[in-house]
N, C-alpha and C positions, 0 to 999 in steps of 0.2 A: 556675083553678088545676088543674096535675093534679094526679092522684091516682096511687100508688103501687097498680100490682096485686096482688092476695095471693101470686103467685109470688115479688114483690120483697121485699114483707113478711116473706114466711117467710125467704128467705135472707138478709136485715137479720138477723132476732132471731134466725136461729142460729149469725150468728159472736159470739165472746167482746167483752164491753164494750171490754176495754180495747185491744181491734183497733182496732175501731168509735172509739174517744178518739183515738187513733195516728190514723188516715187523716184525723180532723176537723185535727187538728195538721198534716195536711201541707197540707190544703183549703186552711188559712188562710196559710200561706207562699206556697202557688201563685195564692191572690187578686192577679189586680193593682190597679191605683190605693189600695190600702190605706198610711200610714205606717210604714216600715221600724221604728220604734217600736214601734207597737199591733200591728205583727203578730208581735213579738216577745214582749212579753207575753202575747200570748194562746194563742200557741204553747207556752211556761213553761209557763202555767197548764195548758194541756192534759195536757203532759207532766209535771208533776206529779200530776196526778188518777189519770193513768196509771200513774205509777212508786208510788200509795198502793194503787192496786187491787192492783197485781202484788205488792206487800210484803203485804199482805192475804192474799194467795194465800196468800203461802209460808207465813203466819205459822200460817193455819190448818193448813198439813202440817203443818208441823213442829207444832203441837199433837193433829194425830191419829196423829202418829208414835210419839208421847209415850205418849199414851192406849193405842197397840195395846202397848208394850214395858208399858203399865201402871206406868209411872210411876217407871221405877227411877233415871234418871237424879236423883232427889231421894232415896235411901237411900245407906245402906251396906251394898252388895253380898258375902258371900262367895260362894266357887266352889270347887271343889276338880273337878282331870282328871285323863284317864290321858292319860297322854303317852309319846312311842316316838322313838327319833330315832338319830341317829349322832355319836359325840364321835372327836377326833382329833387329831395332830403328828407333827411328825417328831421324829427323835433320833439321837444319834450314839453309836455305840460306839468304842471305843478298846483295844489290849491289844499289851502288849511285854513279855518279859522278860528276867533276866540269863540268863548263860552255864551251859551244864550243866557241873557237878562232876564228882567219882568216885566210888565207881567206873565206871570202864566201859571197852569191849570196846579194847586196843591192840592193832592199829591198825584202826581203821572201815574200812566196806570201802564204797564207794556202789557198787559192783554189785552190792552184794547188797542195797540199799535203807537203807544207815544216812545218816542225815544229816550232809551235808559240815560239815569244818572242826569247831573246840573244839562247835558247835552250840551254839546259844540253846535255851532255853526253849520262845520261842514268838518268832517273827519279827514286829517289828511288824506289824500289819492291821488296819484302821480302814473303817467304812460309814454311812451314811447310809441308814437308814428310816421309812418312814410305819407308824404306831402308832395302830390303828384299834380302836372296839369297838362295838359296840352298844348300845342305851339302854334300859331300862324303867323306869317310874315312876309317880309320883303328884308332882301340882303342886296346891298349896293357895295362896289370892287370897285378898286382902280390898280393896273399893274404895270409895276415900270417894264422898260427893253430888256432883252436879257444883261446879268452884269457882267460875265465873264464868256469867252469862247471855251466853254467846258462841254462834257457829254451830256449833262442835267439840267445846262441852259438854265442858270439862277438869275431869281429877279425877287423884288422884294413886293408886295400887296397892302393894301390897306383896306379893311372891309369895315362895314356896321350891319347890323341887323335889329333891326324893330318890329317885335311880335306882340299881336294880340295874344291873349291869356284864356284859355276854357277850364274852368272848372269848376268844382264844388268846395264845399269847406268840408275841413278836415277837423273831425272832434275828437279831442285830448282830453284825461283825465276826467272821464263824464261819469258823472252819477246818477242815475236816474234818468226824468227828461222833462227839464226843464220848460215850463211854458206857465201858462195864466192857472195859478191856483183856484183850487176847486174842488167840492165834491167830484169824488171817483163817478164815473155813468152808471154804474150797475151798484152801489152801493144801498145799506137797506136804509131809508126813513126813520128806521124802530129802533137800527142799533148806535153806539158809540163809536165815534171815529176816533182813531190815534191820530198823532201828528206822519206817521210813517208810511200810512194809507191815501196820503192825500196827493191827487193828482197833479201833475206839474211841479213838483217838489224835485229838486238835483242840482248838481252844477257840472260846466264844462266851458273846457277851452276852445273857442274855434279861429282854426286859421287858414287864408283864402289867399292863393296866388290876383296879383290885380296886375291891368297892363297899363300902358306898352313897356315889357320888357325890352331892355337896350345892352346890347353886347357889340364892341366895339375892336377891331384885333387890328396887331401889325406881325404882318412874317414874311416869309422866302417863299416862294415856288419852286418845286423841282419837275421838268418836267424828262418824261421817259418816252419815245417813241420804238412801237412794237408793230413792225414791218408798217401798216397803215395805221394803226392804232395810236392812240396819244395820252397817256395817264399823264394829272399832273399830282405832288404831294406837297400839301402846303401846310407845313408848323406854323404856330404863330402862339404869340403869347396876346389872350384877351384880359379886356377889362366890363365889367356885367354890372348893370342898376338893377335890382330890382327890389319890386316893392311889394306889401305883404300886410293885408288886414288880419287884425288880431282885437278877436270881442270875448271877453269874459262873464260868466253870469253863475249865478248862486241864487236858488229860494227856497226859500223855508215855511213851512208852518210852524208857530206856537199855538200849542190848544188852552184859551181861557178858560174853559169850564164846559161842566156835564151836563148835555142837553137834557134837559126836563122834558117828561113823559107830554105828547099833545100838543105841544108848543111848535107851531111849524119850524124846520131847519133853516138857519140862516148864516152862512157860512162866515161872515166877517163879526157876528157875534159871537161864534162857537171858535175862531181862528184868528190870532195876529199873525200878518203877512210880512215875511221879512225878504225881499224882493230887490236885489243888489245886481247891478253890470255896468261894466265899462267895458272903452275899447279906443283902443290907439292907431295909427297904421306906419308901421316901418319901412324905412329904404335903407336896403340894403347895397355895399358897396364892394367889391370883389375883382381879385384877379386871378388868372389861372392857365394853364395851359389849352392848348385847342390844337387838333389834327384836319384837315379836309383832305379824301381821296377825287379826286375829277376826273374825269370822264369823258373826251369829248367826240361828241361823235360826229360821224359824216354829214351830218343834216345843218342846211340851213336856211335861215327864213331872212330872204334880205338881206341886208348888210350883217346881219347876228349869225354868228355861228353858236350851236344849241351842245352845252356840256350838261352831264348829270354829275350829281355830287353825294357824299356823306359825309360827315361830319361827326366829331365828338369834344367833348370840350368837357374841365373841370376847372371850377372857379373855388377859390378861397375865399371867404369873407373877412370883411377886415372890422377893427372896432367891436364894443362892446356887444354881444349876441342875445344878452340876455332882457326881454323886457318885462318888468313889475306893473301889478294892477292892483291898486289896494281901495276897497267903497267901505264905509261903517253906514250904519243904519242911522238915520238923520230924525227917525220918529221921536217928540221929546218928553211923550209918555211914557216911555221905556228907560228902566233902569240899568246901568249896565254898558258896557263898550262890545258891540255886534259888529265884529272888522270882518272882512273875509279876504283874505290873498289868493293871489294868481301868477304867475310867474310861467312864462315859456320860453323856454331854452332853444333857440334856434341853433342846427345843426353846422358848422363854420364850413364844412367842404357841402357843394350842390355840385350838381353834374346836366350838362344838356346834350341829349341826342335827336340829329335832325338827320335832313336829304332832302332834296329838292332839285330844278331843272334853274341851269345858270346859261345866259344869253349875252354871249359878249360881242361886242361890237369891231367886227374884224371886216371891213368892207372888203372886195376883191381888188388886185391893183388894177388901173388898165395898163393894158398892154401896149 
């Protein structure tokens, strides 16, 4: 008989059993004169010995995966993050108004800058913009034990998140630029002003994200373990408050009459001021779907173990979208109905993108 040299022997015992089980399973297919039968059972058998080692394997990871997370996948996990992200829509503004009354200057002059014909208010002008802000906050978890002895280890979560708001207003449907009517700064002394030359003269829509934004979700956890590594992916369906200033404004000049040669300028004698805004502030109420990727890594501070996270989320709005702003001119020297509308169409789907570091509270067990 021979014998196997210790060269051979060492390279036998250091490949994996269930190698060594595999190649005897192919050994026995590649025997000839053996029964198509018994070579089939014995191949089974092999490759079941095989497929119990390999399940063995894993079973043991996934019990030392368990053991290094210390065991949380069988608690009730809170957390609480900071979170930073960007929320956003579009929106439309809208603004028309009726015809100007009297007094004012007969006959208009458009060389000298009045506006042609009886003149409107404010000429229709309508736009479309994106309504962007920034996000800061604090997000509070809690997550049940796992529900099922599955490979994803499902549990279900409940979170809230309350963000302050950074930003600016957002101008719709602008005409001009509105502010305190007035003589132009460079304008001459000598010459005749239109009504179309006069400073602060336009209108527009503005709208301003305000906080604390409130989004509030219930979903599943899934989590995945990758050798040490630990993702978890959590669907959830949220629910989102948020609220949203909205100020409308329109002014106008009317020109009374032709300044006389010598006569110092005097702008509320040479101008009637037609000076209209309002403004409302909306809450908005919305649901929509929501994803978070997690992250958790090796580090811990204390009883917290330190995950990183992403997040995305789309929320639907519910109920009417659309808010009206209607001012008339209240002057009772004035002939005439001086209305001006305003109307902004808020966008029904918004969308929030964040990420941020989540600290959940997983003490070690003692031993």
């Amino acid at each position: 008989m021979r014998r196997s040299t210790s060269s051979e022997s060492n390279s036998t015992c250091s490949e994996p059993c269930d190698v060594i089980i595999a190649r005897a399973a192919m050994a026995q297919i590649a025997q000839p004169g053996r029964p198509p039968l018994s070579i089939i059972i014995r191949t089974v058998w092999l490759l079941l010995i095989t497929a119990a080692m390999v399940g063995g394997s894993q079973v043991s990871h996934a019990e030392s995966a368990a053991a290094m997370h210390d065991g949380e996948l069988t608690r009730w996990v809170p957390s609480a993050a900071l979170e930073v992200g960007i929320f956003g829509h579009t929106g439309k503004g809208n603004i028309d108004g009726t015809d100007v009354g009297t007094p004012r200057v007969d006959p208009i002059s458009i060389v000298f800058g009045d506006v042609p014909g009886p003149g409107v208010l404010q000429n229709p002008i309508a736009s479309r913009e994106q309504i962007l802000s920034a996000l800061v906050g604090g997000n509070f978890e809690i997550m049940t034990p796992q529900l099922a002895d599955l490979p994803t280890h499902p549990r279900l979560f409940f979170d809230i998140n309350i963000s302050a708001v950074m930003t600016n207003d957002v101008g719709l449907a602008r005409s001009g630029e509105p502010s305190s009517l007035q003589f132009p700064s460079n304008f001459d002394p000598g010459s005749v002003l239109g009504e179309n030359v006069v400073a602060g003269r336009g209108s527009k829509i503005t709208v301003q994200h305000q906080g604390p934004q409130l989004h509030a979700g219930l979903g599943a956890a899934f989590t995945f373990d990758f050798g040490e590594e630990r993702i978890r992916i959590k669907p959830s369906v949220v629910y989102s408050r948020i609220v949203t200033d909205i100020f409308a404004i329109t002014n106008r000049a009317v020109r009374l009459r032709t300044p006389e040669g010598g006569v110092p300028r005097d702008f509320d004698a040479e101008f009637r001021k037609i000076e209209l805004n309002d403004k409302t502030r909306e809450i908005y109420h919305g649901v929509g779907p929501a994803v978070e990727i997690e992250y958790e890594t090796a580090n811990r501070i204390g009883p917290f173990s330190v995950s990183l996270f992403i997040k995305g989320h789309a929320s639907h709005l519910l109920g009417d979208l659309k808010t009206r702003l209607q001012q008339t001119n209240q002057d009772p020297t004035v002939t005439g109905d001086e209305t001006v509308n305003w109307k902004y169409s808020q966008d029904s789907w918004v969308f929030r993108a964040s990420t941020g570091i989540r600290f959940r509270l997983v003490p070690r067990r003692r031993r």
